[in-house]
DSSP file (Angstrom, degrees, kcal/mol; ACC not computed):
  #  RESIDUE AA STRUCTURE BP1 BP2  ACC     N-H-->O    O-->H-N    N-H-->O    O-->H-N    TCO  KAPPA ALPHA  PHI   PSI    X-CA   Y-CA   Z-CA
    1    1 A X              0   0    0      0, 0.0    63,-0.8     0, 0.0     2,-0.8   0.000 360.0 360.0 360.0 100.6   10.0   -0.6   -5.5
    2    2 A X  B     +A   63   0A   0     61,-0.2     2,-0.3     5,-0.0    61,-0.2  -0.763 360.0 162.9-100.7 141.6   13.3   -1.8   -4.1
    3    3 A X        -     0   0    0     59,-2.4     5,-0.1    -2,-0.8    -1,-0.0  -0.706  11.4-177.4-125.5  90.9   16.1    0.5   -4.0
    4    4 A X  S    S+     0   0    0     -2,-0.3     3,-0.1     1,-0.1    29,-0.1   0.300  75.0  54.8 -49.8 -13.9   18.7   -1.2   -1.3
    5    5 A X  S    S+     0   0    0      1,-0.6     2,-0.3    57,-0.1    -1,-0.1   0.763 117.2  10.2 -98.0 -84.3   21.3    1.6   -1.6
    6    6 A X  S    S-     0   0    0     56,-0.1    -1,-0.6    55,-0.1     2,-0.4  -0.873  80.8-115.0-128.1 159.5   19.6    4.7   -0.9
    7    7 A X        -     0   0    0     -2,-0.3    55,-0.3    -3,-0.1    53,-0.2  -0.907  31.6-162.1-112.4 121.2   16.3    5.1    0.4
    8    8 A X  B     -E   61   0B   0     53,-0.7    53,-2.6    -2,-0.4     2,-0.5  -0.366  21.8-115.4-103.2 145.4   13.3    6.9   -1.8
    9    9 A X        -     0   0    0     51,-0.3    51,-0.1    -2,-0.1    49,-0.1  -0.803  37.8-134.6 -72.4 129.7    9.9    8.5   -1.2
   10   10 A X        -     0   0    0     -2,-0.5     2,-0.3    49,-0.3    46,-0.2   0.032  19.1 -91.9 -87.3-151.7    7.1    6.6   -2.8
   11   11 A X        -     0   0    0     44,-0.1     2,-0.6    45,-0.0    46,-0.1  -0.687  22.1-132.3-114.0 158.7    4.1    7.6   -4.9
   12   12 A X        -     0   0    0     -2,-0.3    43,-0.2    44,-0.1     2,-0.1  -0.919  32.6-173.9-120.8 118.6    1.0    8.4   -4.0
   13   13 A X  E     -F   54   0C   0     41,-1.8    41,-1.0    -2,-0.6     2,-0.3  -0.374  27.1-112.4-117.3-151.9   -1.6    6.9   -5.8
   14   14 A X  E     -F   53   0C   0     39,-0.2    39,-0.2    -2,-0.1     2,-0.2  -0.847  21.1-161.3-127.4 118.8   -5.3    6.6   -6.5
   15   15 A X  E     -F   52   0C   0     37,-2.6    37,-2.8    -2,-0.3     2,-0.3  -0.578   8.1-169.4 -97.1 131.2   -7.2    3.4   -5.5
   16   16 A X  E     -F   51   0C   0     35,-0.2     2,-0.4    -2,-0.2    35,-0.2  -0.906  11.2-154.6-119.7 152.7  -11.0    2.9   -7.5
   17   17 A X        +     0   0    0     33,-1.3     5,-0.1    -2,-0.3    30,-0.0  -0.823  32.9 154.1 -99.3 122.6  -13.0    0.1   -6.0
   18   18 A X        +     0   0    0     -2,-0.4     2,-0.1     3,-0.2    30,-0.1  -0.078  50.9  92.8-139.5  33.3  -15.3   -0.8   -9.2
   19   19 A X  S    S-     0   0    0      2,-0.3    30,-0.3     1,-0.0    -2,-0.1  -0.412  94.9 -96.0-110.2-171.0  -15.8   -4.6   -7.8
   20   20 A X  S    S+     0   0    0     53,-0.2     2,-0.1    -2,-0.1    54,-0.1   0.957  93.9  40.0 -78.4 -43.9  -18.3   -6.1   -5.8
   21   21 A X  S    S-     0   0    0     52,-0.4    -2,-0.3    26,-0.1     2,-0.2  -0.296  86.1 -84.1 -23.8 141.5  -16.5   -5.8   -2.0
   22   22 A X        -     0   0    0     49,-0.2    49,-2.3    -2,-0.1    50,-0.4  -0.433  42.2-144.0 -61.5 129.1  -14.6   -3.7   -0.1
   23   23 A X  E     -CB  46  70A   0     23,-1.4    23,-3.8    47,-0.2     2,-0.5  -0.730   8.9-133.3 -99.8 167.8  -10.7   -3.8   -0.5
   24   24 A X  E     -CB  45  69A   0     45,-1.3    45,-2.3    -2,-0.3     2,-0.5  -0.966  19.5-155.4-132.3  98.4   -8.2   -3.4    1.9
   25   25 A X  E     +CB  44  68A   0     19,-2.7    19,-0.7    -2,-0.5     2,-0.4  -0.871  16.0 178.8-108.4 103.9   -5.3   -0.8    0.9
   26   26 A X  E     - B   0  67A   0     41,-1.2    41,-1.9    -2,-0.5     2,-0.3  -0.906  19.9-160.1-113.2 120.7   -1.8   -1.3    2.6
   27   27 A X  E     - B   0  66A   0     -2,-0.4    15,-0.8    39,-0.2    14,-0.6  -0.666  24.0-167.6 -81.6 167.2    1.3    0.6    2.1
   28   28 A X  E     -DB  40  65A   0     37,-1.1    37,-1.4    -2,-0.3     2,-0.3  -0.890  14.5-167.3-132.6 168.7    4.1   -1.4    3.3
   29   29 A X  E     -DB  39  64A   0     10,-2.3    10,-1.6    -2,-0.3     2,-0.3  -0.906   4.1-162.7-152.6 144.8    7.9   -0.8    4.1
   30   30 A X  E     - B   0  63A   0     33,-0.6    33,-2.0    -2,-0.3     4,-0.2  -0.993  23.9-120.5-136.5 121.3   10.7   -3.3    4.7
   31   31 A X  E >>  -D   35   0A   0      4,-0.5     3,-0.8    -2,-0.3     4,-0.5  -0.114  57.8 -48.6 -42.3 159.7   14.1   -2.2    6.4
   32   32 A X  G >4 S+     0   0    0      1,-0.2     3,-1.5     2,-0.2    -1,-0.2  -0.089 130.7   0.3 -12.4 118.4   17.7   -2.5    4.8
   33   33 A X  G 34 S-     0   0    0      1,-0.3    -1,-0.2    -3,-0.1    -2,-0.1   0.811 124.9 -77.7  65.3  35.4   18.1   -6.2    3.3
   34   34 A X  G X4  -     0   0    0     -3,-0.8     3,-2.3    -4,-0.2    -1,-0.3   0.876  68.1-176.9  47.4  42.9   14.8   -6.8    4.4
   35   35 A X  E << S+D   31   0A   0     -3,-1.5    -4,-0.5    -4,-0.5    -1,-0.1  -0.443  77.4   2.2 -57.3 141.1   15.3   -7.4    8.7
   36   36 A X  E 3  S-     0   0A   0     -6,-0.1     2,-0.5     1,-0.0    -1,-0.3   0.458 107.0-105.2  67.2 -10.9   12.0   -8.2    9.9
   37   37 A X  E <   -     0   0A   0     -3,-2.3     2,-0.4    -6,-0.1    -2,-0.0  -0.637  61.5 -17.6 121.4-163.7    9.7   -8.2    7.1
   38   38 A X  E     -     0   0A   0     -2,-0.5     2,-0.4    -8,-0.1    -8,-0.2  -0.755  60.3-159.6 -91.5 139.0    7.1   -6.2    5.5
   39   39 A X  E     -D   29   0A   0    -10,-1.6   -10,-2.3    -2,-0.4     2,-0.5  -0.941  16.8-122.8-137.3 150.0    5.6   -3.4    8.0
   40   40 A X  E     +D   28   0A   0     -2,-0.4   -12,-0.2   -12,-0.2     3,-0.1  -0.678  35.9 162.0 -81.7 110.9    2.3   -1.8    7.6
   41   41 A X        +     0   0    0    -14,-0.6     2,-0.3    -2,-0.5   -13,-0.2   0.392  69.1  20.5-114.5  18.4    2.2    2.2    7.4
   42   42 A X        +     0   0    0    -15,-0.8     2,-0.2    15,-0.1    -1,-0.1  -0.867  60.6 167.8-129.8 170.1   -0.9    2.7    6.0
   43   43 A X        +     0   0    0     -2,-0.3     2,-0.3   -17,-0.2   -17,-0.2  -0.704   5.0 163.4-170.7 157.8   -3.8    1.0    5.7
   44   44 A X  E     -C   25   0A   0    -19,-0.7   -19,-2.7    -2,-0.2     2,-0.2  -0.891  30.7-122.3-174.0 116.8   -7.0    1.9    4.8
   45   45 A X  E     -C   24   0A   0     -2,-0.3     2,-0.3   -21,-0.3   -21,-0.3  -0.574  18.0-158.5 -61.3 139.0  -10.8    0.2    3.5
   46   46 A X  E     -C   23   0A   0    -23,-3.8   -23,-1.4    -2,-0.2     3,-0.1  -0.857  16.6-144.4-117.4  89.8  -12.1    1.3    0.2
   47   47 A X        -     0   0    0     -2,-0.3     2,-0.4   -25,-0.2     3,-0.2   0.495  40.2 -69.9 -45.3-177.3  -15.7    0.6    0.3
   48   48 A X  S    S+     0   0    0      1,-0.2    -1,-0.2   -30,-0.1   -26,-0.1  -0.546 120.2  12.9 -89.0 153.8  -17.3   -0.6   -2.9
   49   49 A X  S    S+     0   0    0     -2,-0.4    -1,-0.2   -30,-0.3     2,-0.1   0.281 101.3 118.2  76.4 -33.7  -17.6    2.4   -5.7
   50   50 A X        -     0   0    0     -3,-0.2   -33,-1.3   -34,-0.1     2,-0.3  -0.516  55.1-142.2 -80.4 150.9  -15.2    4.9   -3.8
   51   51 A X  E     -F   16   0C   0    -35,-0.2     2,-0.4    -2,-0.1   -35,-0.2  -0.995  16.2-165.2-113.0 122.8  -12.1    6.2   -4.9
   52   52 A X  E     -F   15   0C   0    -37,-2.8   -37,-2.6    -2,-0.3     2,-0.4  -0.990  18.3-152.7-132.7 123.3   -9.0    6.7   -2.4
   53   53 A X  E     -F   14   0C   0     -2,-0.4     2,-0.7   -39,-0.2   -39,-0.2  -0.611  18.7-154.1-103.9 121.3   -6.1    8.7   -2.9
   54   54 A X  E     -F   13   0C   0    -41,-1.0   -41,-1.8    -2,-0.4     3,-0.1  -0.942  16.4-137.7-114.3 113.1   -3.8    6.7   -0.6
   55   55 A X        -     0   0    0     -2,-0.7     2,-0.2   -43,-0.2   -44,-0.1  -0.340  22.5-117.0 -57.8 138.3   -0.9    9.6    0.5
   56   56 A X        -     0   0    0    -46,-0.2     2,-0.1   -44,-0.1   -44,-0.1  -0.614  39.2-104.4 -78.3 173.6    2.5    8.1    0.4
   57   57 A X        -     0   0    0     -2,-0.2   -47,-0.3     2,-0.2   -15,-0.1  -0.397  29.2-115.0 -90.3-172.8    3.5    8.3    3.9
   58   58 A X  S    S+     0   0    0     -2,-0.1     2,-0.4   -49,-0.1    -1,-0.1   0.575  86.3  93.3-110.8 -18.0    6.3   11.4    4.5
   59   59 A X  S    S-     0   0    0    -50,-0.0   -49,-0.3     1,-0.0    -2,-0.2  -0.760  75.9-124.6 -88.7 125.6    9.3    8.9    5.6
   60   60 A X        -     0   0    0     -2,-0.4     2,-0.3   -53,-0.2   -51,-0.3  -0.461  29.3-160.9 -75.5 154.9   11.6    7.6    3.2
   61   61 A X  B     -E    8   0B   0    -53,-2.6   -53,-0.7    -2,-0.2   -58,-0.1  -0.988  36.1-146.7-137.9 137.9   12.2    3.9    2.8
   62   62 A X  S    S+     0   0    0     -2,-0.3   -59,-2.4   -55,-0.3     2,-0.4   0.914  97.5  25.0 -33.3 -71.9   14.5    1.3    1.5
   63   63 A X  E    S+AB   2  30A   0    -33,-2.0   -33,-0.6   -61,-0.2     2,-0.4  -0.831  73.8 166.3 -89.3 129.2   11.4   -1.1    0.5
   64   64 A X  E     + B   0  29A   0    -63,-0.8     2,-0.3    -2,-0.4   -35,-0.2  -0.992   3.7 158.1-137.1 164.2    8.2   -0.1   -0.3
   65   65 A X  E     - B   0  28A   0    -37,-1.4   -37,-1.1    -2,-0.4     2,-0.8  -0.733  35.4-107.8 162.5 150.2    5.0   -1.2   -1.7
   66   66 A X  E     - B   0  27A   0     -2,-0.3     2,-0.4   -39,-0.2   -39,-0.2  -0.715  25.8-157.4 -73.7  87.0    1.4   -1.2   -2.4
   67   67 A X  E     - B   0  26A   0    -41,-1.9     2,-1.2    -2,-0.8   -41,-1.2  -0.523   9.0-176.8 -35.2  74.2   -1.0   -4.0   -0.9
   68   68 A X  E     + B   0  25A   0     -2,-0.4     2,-0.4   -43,-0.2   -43,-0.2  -0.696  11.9 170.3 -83.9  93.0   -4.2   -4.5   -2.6
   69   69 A X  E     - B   0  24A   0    -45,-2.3   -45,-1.3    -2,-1.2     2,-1.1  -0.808  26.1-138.6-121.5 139.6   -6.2   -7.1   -0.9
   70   70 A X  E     + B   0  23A   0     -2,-0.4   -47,-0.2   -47,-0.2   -48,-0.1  -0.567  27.4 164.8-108.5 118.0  -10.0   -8.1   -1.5
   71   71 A X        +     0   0    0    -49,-2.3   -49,-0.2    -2,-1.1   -48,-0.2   0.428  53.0  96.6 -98.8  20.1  -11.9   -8.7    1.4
   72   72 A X  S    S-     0   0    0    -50,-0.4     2,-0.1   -51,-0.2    -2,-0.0  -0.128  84.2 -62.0 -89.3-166.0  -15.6   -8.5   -0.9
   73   73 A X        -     0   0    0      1,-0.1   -52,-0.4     0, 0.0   -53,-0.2   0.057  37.2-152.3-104.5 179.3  -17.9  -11.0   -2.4
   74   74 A X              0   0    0    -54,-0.1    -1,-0.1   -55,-0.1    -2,-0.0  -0.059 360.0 360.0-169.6 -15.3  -16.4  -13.2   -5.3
   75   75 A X              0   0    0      0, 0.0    -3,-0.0     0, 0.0     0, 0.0   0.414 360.0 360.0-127.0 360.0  -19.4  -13.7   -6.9
């Protein structure tokens, strides 16, 4: 979600694992016009089978977004 103007709270969602592998769940935030990047303020493994309510964090932000990465099996 960019909003570049004024800066929002995100959403809080809920992450299900139904794959083979653990994922890797990252919120991110990026400053005004993006300085610096992506930065990590959450992050959290979701083992295989679990479900994880990733809280947004309580500071609002310009950029945000959710990172879904899979660090499991393939096969």
């Amino acid at each position: 979600q960019h909003t570049p103007i004024i800066p929002e709270v995100g959403r809080s969602v809920d992450i299900e694992n139904t794959g083979r592998g653990e994922l890797t769940i990252q919120y991110q935030w990026g400053a005004p016009f993006m300085a610096g990047g992506w930065k990590v303020a959450k992050s959290h493994v979701v083992q295989r089978d679990e479900t994880y309510h990733l809280q947004r964090p309580d500071n609002a932000f310009y950029h945000q977004r959710i990172v879904v990465i899979n660090n499991g099996a393939s096969r």
